[in-house]
DRENDRENMI-136649 format. One record per residue: residue number from 1; residue in three letters; chain; x, y, z of N, C-alpha, C in turn. Coordinates in nm, 4 decimals. Example, Ala and Ser with C-alpha at 12.3 -4.5 7.8 and 13.67 -1.06 7.14 Angstrom:
<rs>
+-------+------+--------+----------+----------+----------+----------+----------+----------+----------+----------+----------+
: lumro : pavo : drenti :   n_east :  n_north :     n_up :  ca_east : ca_north :    ca_up :   c_east :  c_north :     c_up :
+-------+------+--------+----------+----------+----------+----------+----------+----------+----------+----------+----------+
:     1 :  ALA :      A :   1.3190 :  -0.5690 :   0.7800 :   1.2300 :  -0.4500 :   0.7800 :   1.3200 :  -0.3300 :   0.7800 :
:     2 :  SER :      A :   1.2850 :  -0.2250 :   0.7080 :   1.3670 :  -0.1060 :   0.7140 :   1.2900 :   0.0030 :   0.7870 :
+-------+------+--------+----------+----------+----------+----------+----------+----------+----------+----------+----------+
</rs>
This chain:
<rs>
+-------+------+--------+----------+----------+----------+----------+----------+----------+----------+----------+----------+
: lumro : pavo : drenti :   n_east :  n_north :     n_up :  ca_east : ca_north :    ca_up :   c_east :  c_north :     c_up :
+-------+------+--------+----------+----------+----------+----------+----------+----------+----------+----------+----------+
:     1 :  UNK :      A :   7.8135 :  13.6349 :  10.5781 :   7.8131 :  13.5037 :  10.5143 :   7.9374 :  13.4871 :  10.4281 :
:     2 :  UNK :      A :   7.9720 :  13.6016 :  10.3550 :   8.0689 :  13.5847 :  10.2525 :   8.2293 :  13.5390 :  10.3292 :
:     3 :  UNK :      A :   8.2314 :  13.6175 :  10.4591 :   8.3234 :  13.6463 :  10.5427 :   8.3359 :  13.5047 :  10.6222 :
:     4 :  UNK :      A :   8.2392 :  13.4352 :  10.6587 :   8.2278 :  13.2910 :  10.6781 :   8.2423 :  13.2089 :  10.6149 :
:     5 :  UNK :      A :   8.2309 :  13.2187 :  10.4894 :   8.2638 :  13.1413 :  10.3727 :   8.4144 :  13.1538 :  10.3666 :
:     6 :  UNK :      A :   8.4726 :  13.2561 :  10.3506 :   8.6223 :  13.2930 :  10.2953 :   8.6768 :  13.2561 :  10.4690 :
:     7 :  UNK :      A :   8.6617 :  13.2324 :  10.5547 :   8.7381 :  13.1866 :  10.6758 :   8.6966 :  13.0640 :  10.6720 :
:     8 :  UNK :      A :   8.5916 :  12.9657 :  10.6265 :   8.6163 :  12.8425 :  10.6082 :   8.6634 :  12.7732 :  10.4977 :
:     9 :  UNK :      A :   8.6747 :  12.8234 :  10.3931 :   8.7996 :  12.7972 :  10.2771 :   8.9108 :  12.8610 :  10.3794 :
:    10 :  UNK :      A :   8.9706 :  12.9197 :  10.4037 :   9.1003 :  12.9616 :  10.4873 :   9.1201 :  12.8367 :  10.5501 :
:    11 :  UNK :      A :   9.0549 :  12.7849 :  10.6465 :   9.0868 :  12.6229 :  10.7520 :   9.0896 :  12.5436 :  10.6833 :
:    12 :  UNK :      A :   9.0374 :  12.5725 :  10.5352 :   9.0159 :  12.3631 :  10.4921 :   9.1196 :  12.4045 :  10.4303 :
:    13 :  UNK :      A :   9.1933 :  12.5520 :  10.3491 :   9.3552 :  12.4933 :  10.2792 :   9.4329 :  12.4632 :  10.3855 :
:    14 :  UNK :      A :   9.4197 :  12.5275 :  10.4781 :   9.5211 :  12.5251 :  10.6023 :   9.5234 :  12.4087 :  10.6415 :
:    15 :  UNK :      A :   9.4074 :  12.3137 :  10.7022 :   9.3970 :  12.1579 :  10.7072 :   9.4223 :  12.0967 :  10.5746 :
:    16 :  UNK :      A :   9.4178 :  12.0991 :  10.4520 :   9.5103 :  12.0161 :  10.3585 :   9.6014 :  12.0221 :  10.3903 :
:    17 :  UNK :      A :   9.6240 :  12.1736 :  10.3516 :   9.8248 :  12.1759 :  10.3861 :   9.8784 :  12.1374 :  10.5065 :
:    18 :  UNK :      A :   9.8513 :  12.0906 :  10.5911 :   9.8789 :  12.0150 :  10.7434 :   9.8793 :  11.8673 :  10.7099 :
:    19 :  UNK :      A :   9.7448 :  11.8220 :  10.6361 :   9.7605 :  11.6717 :  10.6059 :   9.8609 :  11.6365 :  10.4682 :
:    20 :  UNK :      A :   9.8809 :  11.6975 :  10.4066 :   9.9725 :  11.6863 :  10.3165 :  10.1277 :  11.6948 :  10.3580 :
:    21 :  UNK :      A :  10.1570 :  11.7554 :  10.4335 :  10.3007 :  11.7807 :  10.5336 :  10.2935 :  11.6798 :  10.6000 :
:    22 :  UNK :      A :  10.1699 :  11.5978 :  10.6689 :  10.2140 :  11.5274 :  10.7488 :  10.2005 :  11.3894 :  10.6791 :
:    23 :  UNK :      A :  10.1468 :  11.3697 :  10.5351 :  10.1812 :  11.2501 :  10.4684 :  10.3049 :  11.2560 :  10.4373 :
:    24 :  UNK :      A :  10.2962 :  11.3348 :  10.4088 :  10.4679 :  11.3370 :  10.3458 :  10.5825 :  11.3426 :  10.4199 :
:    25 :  UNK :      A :  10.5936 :  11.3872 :  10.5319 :  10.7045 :  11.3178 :  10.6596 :  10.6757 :  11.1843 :  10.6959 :
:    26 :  UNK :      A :  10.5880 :  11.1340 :  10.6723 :  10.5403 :  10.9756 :  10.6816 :  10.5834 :  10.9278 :  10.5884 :
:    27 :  UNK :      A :  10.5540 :  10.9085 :  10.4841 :  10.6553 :  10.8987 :  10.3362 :  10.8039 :  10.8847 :  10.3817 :
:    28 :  UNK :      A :  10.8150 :  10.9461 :  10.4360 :  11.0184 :  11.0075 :  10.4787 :  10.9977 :  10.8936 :  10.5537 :
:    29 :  UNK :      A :  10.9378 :  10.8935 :  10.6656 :  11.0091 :  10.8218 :  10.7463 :  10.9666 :  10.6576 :  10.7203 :
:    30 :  UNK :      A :  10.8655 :  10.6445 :  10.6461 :  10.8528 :  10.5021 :  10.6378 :  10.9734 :  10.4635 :  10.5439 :
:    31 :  UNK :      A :  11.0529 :  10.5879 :  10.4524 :  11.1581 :  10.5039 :  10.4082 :  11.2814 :  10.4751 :  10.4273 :
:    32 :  UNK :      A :  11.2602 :  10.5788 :  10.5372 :  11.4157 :  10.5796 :  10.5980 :  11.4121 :  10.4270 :  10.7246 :
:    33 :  UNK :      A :  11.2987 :  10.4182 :  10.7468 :  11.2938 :  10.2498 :  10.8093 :  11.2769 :  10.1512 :  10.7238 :
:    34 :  UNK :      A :  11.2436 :  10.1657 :  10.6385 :  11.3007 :  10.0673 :  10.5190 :  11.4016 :  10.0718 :  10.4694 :
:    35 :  UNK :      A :  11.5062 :  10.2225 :  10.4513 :  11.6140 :  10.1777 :  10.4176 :  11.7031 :  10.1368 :  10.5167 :
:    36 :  UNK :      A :  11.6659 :  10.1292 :  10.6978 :  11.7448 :  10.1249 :  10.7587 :  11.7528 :   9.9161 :  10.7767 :
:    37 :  UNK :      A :  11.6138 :   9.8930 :  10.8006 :  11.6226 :   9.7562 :  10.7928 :  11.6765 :   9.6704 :  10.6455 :
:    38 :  UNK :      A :  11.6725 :   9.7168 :  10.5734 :  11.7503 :   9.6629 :  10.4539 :  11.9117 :   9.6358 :  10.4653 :
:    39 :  UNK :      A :  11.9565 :   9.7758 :  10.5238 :  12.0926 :   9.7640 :  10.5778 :  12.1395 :   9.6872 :  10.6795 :
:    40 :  UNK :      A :  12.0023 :   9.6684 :  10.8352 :  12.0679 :   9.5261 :  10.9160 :  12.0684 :   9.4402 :  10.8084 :
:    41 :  UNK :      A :  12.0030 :   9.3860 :  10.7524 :  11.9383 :   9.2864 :  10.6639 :  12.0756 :   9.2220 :  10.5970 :
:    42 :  UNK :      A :  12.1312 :   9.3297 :  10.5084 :  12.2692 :   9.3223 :  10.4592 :  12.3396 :   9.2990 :  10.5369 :
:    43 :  UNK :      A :  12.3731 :   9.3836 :  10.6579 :  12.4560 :   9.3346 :  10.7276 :  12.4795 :   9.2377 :  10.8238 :
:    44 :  UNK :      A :  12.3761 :   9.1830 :  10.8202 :  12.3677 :   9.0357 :  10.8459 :  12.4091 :   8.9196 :  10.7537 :
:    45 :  UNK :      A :  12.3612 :   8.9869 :  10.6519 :  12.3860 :   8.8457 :  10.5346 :  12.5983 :   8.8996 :  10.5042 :
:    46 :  UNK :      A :  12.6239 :   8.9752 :  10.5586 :  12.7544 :   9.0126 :  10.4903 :  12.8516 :   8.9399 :  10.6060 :
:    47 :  UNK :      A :  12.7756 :   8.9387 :  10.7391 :  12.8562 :   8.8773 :  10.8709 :  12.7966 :   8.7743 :  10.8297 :
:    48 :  UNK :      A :  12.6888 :   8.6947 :  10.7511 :  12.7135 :   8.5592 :  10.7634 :  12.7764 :   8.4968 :  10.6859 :
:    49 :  UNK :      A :  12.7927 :   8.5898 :  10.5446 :  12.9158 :   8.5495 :  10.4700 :  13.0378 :   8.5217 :  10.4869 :
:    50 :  UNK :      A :  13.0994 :   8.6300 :  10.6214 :  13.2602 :   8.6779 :  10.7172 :  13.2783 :   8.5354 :  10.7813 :
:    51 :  UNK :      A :  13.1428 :   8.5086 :  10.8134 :  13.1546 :   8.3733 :  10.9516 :  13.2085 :   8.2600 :  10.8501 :
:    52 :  UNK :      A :  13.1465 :   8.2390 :  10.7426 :  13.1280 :   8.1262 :  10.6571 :  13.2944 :   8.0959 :  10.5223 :
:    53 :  UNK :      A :  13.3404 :   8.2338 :  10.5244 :  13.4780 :   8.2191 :  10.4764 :  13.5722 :   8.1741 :  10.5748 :
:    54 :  UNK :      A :  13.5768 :   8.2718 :  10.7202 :  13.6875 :   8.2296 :  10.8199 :  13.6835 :   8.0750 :  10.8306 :
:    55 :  UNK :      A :  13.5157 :   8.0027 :  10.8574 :  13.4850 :   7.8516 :  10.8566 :  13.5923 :   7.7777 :  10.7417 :
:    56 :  UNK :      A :  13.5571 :   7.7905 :  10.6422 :  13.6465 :   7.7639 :  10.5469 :  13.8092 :   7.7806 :  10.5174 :
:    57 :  UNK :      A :  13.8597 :   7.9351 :  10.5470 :  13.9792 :   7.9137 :  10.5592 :  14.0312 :   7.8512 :  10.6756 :
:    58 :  UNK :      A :  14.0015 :   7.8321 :  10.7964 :  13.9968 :   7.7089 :  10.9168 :  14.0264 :   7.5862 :  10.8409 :
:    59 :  UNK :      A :  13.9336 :   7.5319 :  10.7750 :  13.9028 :   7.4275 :  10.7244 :  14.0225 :   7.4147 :  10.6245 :
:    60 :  UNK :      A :  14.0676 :   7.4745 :  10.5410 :  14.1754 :   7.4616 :  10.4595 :  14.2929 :   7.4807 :  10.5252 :
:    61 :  UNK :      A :  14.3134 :   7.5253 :  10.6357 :  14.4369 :   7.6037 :  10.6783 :  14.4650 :   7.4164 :  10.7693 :
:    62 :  UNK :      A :  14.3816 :   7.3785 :  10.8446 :  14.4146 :   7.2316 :  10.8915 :  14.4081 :   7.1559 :  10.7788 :
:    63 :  UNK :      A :  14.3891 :   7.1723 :  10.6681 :  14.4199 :   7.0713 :  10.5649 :  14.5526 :   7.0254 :  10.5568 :
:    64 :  UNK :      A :  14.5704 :   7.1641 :  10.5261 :  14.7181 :   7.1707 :  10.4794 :  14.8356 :   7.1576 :  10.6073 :
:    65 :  UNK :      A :  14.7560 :   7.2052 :  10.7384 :  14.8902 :   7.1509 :  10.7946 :  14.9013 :   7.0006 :  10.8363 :
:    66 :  UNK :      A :  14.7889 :   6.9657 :  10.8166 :  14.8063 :   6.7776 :  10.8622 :  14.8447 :   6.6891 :  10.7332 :
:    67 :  UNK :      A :  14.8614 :   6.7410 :  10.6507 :  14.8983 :   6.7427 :  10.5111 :  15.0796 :   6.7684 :  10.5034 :
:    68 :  UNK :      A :  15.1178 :   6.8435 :  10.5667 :  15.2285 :   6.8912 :  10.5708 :  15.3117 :   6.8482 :  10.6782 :
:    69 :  UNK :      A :  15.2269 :   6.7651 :  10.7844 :  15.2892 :   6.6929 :  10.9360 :  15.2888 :   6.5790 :  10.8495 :
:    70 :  UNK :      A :  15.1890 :   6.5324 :  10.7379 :  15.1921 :   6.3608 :  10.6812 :  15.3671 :   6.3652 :  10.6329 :
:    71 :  UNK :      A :  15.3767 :   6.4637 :  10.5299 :  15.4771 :   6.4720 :  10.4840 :  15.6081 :   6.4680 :  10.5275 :
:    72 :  UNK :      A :  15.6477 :   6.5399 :  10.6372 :  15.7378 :   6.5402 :  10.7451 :  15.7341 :   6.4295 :  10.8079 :
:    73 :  UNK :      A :  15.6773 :   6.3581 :  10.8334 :  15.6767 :   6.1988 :  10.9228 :  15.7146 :   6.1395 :  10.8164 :
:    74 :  UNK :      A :  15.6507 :   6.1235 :  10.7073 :  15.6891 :   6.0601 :  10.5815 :  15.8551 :   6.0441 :  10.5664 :
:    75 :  UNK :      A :  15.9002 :   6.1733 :  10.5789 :  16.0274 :   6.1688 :  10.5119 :  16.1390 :   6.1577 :  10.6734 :
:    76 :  UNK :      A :  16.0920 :   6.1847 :  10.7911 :  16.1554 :   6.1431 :  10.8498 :  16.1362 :   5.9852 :  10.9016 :
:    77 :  UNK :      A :  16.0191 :   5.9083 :  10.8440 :  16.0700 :   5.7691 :  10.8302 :  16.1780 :   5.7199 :  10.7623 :
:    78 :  UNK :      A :  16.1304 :   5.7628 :  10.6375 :  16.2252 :   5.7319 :  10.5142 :  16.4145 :   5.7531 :  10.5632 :
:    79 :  UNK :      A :  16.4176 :   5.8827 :  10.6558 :  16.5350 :   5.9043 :  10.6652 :  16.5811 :   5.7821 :  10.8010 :
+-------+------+--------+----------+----------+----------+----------+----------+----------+----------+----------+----------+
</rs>
């Protein structure tokens, strides 16, 4: 009996320590997929930032040259 007793305390630490190892690689990995989707996440919002400056310097860069063709017609009227 005693000997049955002390081999079933033996399996139930042995089964903690199995479920405890295997919470805890679960732990790991649920955060390493959280930290991985955080990073598309970012890097999405960082390419939609990239898209949204080039938009803009576009946008300024024809400002200035139809701005700079006004000017040139301008002065080759004048001349």
């Amino acid at each position: 009996t005693d000997e049955n007793r002390r081999i079933a305390d033996e399996i139930r630490r042995q089964t903690q320590e199995a479920i405890e190892i295997h919470v805890k690689e679960k732990l790991k990995e649920e955060q390493r997929m959280k930290q991985l989707v955080e990073e598309v996440v970012s890097g999405r919002e960082n390419a939609k930032a990239a898209q949204q400056k080039l938009q803009q310097y576009k946008t300024d860069f024809v400002k200035q040259y139809k701005e700079e063709i006004k000017q040139l017609m301008k002065q080759a009227l004048e001349e």
